[in-house]
Backbone as JSON, one array per atom type, in Angstrom:
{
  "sequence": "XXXXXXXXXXXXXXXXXXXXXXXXXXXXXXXXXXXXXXXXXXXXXXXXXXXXXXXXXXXXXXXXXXXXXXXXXXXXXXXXXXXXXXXXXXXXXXXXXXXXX",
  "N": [[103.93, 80.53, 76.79], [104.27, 79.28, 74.1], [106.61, 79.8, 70.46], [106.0, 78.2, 67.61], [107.86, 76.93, 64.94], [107.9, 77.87, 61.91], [108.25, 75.27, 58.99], [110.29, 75.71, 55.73], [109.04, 74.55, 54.02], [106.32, 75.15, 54.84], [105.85, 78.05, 54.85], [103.48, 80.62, 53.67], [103.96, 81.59, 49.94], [104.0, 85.32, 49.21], [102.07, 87.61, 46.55], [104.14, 89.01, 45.45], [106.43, 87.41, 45.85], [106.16, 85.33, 44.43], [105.35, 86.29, 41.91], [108.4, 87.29, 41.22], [109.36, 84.75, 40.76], [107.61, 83.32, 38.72], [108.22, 83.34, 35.62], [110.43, 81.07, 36.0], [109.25, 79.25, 37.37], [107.28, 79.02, 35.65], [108.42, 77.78, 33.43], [109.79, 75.52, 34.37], [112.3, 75.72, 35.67], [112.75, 75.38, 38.42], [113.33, 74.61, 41.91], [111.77, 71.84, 43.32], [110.72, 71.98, 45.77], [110.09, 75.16, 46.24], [108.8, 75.12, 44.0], [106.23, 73.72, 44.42], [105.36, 75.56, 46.35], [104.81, 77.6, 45.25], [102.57, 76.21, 43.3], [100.91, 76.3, 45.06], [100.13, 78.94, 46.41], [99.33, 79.87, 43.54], [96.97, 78.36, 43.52], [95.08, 79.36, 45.36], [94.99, 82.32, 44.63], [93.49, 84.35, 42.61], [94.05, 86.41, 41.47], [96.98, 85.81, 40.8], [96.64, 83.4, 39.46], [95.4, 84.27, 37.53], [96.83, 85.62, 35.88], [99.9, 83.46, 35.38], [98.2, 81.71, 34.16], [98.07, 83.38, 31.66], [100.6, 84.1, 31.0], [101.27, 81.25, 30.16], [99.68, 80.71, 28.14], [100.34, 82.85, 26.24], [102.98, 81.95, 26.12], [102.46, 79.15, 24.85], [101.23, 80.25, 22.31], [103.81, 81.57, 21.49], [105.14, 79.5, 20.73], [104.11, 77.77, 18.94], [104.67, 79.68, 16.93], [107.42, 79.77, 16.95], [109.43, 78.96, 14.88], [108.95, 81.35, 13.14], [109.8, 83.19, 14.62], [111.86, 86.3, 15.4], [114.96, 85.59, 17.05], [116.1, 87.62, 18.67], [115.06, 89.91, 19.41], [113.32, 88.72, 21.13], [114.92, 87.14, 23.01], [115.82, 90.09, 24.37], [113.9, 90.99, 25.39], [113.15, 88.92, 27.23], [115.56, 89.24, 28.98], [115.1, 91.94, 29.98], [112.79, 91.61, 31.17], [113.32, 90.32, 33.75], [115.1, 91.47, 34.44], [113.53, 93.65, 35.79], [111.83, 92.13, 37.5], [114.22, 91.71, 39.21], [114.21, 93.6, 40.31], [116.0, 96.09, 39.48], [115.61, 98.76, 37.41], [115.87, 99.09, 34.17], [117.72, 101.28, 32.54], [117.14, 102.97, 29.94], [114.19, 102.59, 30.92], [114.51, 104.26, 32.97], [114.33, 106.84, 32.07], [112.33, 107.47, 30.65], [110.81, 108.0, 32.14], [112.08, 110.62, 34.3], [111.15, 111.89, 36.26], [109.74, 110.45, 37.67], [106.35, 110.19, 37.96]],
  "CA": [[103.45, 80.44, 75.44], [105.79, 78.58, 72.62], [105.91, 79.99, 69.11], [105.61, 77.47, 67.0], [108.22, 77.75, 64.07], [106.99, 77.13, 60.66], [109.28, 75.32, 58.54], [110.05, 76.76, 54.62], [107.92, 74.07, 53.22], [105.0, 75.76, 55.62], [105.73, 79.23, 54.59], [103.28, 80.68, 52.26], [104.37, 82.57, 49.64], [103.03, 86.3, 48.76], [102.1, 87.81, 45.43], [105.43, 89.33, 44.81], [107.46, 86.74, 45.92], [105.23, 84.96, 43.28], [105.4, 87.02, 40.63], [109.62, 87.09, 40.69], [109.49, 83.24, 40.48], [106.33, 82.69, 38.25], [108.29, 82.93, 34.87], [111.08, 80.29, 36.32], [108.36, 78.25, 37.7], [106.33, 77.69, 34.04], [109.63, 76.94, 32.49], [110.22, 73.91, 34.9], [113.63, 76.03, 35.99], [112.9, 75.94, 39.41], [113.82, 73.97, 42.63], [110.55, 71.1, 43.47], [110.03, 72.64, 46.8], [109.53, 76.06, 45.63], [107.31, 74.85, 42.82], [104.96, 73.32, 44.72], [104.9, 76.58, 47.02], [104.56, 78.34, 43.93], [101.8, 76.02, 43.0], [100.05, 76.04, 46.66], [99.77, 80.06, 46.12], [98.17, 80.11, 42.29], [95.56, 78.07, 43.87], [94.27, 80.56, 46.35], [95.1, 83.65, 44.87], [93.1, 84.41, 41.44], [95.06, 87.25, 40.36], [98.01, 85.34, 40.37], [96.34, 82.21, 38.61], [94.74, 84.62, 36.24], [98.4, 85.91, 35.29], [100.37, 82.07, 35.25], [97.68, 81.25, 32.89], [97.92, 84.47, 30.35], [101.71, 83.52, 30.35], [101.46, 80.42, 29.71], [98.9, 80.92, 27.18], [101.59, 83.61, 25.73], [104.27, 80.87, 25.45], [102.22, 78.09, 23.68], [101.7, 80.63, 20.97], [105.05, 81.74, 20.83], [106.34, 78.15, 20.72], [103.12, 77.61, 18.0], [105.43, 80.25, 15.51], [108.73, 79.67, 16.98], [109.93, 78.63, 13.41], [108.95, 82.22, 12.53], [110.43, 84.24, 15.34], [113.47, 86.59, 15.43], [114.91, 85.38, 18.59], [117.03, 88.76, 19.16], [113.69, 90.68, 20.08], [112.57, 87.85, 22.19], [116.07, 87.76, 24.31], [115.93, 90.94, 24.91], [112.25, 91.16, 26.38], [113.29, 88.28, 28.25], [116.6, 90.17, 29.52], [114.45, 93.13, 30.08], [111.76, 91.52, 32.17], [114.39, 89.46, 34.25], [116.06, 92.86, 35.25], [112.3, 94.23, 36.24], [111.6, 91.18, 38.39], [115.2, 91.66, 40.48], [114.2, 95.43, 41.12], [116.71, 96.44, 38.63], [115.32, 99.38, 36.43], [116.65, 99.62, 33.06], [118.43, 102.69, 32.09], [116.14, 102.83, 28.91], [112.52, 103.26, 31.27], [114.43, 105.58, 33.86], [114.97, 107.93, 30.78], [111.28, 107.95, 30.11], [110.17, 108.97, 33.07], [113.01, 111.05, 35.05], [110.43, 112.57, 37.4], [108.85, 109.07, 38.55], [105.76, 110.41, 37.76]],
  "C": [[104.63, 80.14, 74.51], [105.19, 78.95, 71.54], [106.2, 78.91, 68.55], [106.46, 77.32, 65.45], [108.19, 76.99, 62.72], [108.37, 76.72, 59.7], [109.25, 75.89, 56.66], [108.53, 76.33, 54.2], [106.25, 74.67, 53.49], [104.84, 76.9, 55.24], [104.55, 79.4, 53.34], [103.87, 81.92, 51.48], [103.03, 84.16, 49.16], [103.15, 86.87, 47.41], [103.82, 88.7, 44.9], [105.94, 88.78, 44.95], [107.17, 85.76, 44.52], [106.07, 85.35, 41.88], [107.48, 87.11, 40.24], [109.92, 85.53, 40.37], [108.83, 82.56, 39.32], [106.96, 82.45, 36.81], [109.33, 81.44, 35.15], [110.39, 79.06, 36.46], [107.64, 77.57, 36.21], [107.47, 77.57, 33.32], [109.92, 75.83, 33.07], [111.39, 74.48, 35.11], [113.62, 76.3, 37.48], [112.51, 74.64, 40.69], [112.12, 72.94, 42.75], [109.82, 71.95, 44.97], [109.1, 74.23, 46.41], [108.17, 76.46, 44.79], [106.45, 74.28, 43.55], [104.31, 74.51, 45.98], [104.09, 77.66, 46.31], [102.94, 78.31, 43.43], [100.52, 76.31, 43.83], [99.61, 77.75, 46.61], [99.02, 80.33, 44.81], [96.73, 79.17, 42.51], [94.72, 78.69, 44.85], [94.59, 81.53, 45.66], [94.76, 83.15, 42.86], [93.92, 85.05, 40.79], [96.46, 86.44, 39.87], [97.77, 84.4, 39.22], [96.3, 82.9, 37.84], [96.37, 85.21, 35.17], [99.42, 85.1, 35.08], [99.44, 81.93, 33.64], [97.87, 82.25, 31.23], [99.37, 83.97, 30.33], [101.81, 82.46, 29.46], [101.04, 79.49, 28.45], [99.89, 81.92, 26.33], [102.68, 82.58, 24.96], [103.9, 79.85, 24.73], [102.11, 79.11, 22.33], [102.44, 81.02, 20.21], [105.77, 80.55, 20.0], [105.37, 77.44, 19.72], [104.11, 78.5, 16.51], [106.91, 80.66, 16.14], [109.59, 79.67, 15.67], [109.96, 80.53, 12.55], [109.46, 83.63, 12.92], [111.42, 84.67, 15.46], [113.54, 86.35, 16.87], [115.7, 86.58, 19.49], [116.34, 89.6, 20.01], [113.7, 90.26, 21.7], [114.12, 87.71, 23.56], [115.7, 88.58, 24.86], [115.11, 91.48, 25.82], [112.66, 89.79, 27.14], [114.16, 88.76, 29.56], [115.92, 91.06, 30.4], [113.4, 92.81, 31.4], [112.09, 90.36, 33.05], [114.73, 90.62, 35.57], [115.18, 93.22, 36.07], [112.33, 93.3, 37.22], [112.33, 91.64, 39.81], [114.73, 92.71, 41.11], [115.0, 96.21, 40.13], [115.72, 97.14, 37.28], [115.76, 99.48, 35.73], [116.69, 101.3, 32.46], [117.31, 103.52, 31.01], [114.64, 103.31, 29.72], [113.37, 104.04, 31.96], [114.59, 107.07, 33.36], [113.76, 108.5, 30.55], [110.76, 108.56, 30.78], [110.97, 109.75, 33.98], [112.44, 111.57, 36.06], [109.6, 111.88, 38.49], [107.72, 109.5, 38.52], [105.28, 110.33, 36.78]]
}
């Protein structure tokens, strides 16, 4: 019996691998292969679609009152949910909850 070995482009990806890629991916900051793995998973998997789309619905209305936004905020919630993605808890939530509970 021969396994058969799948190459990346074959791999699919799973909702967390997803979800650390998905803001990279709707910015257009991310490799072509990837993105179309990216894409090949928000078409089978609803939850994911349904969460691509609320972003991306998010960012046209940011970029609708860009002209009116402090961008210091908006860094920082970018910063912030960057760190979350890697695994990297910020100091700031492990404060809130010290009991993980």
């Amino acid at each position: 019996m021969s396994l058969r070995r799948t190459n990346r482009a074959e791999r699919k990806m799973n909702c967390m691998q997803v979800g650390r890629a998905l803001q990279s991916y709707l910015d257009d900051e991310i490799d072509d292969l990837t993105a179309r793995r990216i894409a090949a998973h928000l078409e089978d998997c609803r939850r994911c679609g349904m969460e691509a789309d609320a972003y991306s619905e998010l960012k046209r209305a940011l970029t609708r009152r860009a002209d009116r936004i402090d961008h210091e905020p908006m860094d920082r919630l970018r910063d912030f949910s960057r760190r979350l993605a890697a695994g990297d808890v910020p100091p700031e939530v492990g404060a809130e909850n010290p009991g993980g509970a």
